[in-house]
C-alpha positions in Angstrom: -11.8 -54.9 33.8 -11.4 -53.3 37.1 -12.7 -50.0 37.8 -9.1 -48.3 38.3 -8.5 -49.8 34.7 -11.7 -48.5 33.4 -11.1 -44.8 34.6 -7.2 -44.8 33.3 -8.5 -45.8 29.7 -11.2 -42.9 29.9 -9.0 -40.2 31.5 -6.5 -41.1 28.0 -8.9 -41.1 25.8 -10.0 -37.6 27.2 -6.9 -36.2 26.7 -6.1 -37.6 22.9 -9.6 -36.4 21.9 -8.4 -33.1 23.3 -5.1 -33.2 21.8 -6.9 -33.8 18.6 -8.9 -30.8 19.0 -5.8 -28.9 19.2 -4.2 -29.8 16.1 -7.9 -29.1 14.3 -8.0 -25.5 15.6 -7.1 -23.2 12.5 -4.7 -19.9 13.1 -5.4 -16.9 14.7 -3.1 -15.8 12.4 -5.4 -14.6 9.3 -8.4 -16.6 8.4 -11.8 -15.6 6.9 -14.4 -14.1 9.4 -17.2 -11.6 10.0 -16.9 -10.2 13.6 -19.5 -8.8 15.1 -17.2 -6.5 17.6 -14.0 -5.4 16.3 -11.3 -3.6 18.1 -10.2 -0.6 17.1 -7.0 1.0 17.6 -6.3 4.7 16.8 -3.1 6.7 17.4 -4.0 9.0 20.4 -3.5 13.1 20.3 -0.4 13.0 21.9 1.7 14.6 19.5 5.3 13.4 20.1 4.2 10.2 21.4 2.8 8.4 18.7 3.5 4.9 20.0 0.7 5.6 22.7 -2.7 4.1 21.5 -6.4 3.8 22.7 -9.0 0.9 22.2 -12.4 1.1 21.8 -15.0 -1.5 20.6 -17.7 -0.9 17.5 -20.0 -3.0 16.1 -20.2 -1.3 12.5 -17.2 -3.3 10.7 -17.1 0.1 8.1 -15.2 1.4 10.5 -12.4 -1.0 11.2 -8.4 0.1 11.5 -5.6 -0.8 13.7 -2.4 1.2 14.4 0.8 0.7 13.5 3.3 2.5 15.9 6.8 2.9 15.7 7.3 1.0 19.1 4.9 -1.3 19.5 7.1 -4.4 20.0 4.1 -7.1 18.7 4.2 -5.0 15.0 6.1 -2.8 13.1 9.6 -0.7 14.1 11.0 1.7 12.5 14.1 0.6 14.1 14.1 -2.4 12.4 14.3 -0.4 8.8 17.3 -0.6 6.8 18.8 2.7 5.9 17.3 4.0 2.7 19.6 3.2 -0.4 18.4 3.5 -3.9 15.2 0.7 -3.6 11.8 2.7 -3.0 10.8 0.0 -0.2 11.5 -3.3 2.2 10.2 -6.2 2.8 8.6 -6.1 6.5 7.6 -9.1 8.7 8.7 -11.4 5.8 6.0 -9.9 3.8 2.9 -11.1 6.2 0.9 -8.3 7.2 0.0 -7.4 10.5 -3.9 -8.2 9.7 -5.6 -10.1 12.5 -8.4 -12.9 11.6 -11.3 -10.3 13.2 -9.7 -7.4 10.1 -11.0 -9.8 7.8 -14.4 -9.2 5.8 -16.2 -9.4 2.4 -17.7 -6.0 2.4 -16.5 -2.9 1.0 -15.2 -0.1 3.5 -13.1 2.6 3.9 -11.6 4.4 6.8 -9.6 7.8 7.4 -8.1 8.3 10.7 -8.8 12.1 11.9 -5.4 14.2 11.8 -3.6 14.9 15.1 -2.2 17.2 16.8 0.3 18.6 14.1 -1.8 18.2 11.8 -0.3 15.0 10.2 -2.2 11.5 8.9 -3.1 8.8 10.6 -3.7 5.0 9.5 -6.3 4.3 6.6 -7.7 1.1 5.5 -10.2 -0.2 3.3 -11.4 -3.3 2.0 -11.2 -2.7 -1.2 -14.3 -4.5 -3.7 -15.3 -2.9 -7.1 -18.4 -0.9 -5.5 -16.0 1.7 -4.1 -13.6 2.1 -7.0 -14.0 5.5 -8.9 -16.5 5.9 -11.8 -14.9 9.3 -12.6 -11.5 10.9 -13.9 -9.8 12.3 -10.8 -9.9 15.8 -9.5 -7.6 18.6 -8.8 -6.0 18.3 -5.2 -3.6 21.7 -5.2 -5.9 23.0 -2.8 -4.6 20.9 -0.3 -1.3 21.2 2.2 -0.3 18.4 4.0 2.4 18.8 6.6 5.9 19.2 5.4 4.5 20.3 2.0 7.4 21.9 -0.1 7.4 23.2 -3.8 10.9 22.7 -4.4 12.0 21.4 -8.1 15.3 19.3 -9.7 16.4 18.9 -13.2 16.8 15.7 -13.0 13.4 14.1 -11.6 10.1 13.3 -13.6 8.1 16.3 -13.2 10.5 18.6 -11.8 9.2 18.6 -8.6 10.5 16.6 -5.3 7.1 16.3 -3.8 3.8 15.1 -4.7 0.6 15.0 -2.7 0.7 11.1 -2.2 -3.1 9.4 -1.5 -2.4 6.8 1.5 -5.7 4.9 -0.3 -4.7 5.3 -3.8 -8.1 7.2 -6.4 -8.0 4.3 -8.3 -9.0 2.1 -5.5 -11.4 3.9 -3.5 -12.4 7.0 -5.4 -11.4 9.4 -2.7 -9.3 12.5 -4.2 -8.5 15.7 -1.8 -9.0 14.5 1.4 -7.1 16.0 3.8 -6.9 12.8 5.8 -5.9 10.9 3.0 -2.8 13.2 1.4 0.4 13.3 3.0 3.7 14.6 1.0 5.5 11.8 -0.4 8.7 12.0 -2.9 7.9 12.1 -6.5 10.3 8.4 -5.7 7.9 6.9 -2.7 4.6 7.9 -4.9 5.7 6.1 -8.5 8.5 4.0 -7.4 7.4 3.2 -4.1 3.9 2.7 -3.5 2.1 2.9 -7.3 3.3 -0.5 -8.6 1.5 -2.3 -5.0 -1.7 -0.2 -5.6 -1.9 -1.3 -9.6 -1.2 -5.2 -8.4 -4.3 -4.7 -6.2 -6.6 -2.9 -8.6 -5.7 -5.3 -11.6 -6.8 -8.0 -9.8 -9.7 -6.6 -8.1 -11.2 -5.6 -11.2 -10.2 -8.6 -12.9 -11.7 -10.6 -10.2 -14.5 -8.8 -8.6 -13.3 -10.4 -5.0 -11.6 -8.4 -2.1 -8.6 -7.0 -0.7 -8.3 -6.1 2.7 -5.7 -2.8 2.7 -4.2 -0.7 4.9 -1.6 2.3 4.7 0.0 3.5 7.5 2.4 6.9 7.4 5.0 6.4 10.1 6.5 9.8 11.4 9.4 9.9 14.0 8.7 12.5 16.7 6.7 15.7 16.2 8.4 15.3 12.4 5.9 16.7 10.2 7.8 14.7 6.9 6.7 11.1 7.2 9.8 8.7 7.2 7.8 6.3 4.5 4.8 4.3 4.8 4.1 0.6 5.6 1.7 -0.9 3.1 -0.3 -4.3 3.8 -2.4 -6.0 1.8 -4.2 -9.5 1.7 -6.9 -10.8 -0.6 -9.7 -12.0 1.3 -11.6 -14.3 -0.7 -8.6 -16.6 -1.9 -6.7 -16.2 1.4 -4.0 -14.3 0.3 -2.8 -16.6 -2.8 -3.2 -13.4 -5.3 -2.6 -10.3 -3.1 -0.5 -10.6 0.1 2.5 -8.1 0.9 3.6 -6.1 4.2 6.6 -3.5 2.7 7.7 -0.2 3.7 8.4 2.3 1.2 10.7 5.1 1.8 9.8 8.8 1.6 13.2 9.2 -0.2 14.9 10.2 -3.6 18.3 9.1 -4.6 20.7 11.8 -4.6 18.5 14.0 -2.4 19.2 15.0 1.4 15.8 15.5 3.3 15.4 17.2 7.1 11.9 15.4 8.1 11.8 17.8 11.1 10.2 20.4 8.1 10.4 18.8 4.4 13.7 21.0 3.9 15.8 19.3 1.4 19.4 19.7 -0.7 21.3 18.0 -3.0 24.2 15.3 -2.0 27.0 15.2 -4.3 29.7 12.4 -4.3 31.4 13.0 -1.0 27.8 13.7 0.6 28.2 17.1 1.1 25.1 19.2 0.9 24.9 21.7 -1.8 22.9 24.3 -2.6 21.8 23.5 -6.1 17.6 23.4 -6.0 15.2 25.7 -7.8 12.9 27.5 -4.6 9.5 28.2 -6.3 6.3 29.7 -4.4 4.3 28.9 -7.7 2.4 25.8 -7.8 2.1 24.2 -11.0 -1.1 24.3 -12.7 -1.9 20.4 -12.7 -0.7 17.7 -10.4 2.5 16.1 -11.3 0.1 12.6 -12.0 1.5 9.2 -10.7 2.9 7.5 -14.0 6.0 8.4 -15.5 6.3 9.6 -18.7 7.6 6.6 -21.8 7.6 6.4 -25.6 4.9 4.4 -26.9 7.2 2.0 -29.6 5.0 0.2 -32.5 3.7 -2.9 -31.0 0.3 -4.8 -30.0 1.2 -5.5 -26.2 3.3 -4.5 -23.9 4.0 -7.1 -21.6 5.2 -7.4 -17.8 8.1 -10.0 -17.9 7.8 -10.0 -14.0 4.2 -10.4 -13.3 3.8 -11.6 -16.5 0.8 -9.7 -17.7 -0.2 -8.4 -21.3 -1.0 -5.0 -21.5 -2.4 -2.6 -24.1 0.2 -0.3 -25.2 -1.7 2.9 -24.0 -2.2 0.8 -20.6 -2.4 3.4 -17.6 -0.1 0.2 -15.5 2.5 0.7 -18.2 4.4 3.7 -17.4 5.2 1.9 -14.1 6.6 -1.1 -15.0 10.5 -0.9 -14.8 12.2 -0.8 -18.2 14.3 -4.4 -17.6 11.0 -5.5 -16.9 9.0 -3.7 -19.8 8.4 -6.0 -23.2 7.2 -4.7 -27.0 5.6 -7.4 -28.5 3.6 -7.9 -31.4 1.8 -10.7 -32.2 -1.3 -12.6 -31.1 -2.9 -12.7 -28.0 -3.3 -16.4 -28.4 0.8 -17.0 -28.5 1.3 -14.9 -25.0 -1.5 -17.1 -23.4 0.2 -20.2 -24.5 3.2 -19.2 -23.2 1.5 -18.4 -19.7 1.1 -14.7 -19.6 -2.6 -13.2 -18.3 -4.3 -10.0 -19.6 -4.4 -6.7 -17.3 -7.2 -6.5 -15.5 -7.3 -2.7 -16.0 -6.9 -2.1 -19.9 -8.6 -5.9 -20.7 -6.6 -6.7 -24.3 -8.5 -10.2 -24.3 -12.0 -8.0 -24.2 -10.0 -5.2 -26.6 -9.4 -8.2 -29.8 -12.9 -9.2 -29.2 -14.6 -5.7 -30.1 -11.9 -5.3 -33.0 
């Protein structure tokens, strides 16, 4: 074999050993890692121009986040939201989160971005493991104002009134109660409706499981609006790679039936021809507890109460209970055994597998 010959063969084997290399290379997309740098983006003090960020490199992964802006064309838009109907959220990004493969870690964190200019929230994110959950029954937060704060009440909603003091990083998963950085004001809708059910799918299974869940909560405010428009919640479980816990929704700072000016928190009722009327009870008292985030039910006879979505058995005084929709929402009573067979789970919060063993 000439010499011509030889170096044709070698220059295509070169190349099909580089082409297999290629395929090989796993996604930047998400995968397992633990960077030792990791950028960090935070919204900058610009006030009406939250779409402008800043990088800066750490080395201490507690302190990872990454911002979500309403005009970055790479991520999130609020643009690209459908109007608000009657459904507490939307499905973003085809329910992939924005999570890069150098977000991803094993060890607990949390992070609270600093409030801006006016005052408002910024991004938090935690990865959240059982060595940060709360040991503790939560504490009062009425001290606390966030921006846009109203204490205006309707007949017709759980609680009375339209605003709660929402945790971006739910107490249940990270323990942290009335921090300022962490308590924006959410509709009594977004809080229960909206973003409770995601934050219960993440504790359940991270109590039931012990592994990981890499989360982040980003308010998204329009302008110098002090009202958030909603918040975009991601979420992706770490260990497993995202086969338990993996969403990217928005959920509306909304309520059906309810006009609200973000500019300030103002808000009125809409009748049938959406005109605005003037039918609202103005208060300047707070109420003595926090409205809390379940809505109220009657406990009927049974041994379970079972999930017919998720498909998980719950004990009837369950705190994940009150927030499973009533088409959704099953009485049984029976044996545990019978539900297992038929391919339901137990909650990871209230445990009725651990509950009929100490019976």
């Amino acid at each position: 074999m000439n010499m011509k010959l030889k170096t044709f063969f070698a220059f295509i084997i070169t190349v099909l050993a580089a082409m297999i290399q290629l395929s090989c290379t796993p996604s930047e997309n998400i995968s397992v890692s633990q960077p030792e740098t990791i950028v960090v983006q935070q919204f900058t003090d610009s006030g009406t121009n939250p779409s402008t960020v800043i990088q800066t490199e750490v080395t201490n992964s507690t302190t990872v986040t990454a911002a979500i802006t309403t005009e970055n064309p790479n991520a999130f838009k609020l643009s690209d939201i459908p109007a608000f109907t009657d459904s507490p959220y939307t499905v973003v990004n085809g329910n992939i989160p924005f999570f890069t493969s150098s977000d991803l870690t094993e060890t607990s964190y949390e992070y609270y971005s600093e409030l801006d200019s006016l005052g408002r929230c910024g991004v938090t994110m935690a990865c959240v493991g059982q060595d940060i959950m709360p040991t503790e029954k939560r504490g009062k937060i009425g001290a606390v104002k966030p921006t846009g704060w109203h204490l205006d009440k309707y007949d017709f909603i759980d609680g009375k009134y339209l605003y709660n003091r929402c945790h971006l990083l739910g107490y249940q998963l990270t323990g942290e109660n009335a921090n300022v950085c962490n308590l924006i004001t959410g509709t009594r809708y977004m809080n229960t409706q909206g973003m409770l059910p995601f934050e219960n799918s993440i504790a359940d299974f991270v109590h039931t499981t012990g592994q990981h869940v890499l989360y982040r909560v980003t308010p998204v405010f329009e302008g110098s609006e002090l009202l958030a428009r909603g918040v975009l919640m991601e979420a992706y479980s770490v260990e497993d790679e995202g086969k338990a816990i993996c969403f990217n929704v928005f959920c509306y700072n909304a309520y059906p039936g309810i006009g609200i000016d973000y500019s300030n928190g103002d808000n009125w009722l809409i009748d049938k021809n959406d005109q605005q009327t003037q039918d609202i009870t103005k208060t300047e008292t707070e109420p003595e507890t926090e409205p809390e985030t379940t809505a109220e039910y009657t406990v009927l006879a049974c041994d379970y109460v079972l999930n017919m979505n998720t498909h998980k058995i719950h004990c009837p005084d369950c705190p994940s209970v009150p927030t499973i929709l009533e088409k959704n929402r099953l009485y049984y009573s029976g044996s545990l055994d019978e539900l297992l067979e038929q391919g339901y789970s137990p909650c990871g919060r209230c445990r009725p597998d651990l509950a009929e063993e100490t019976t």
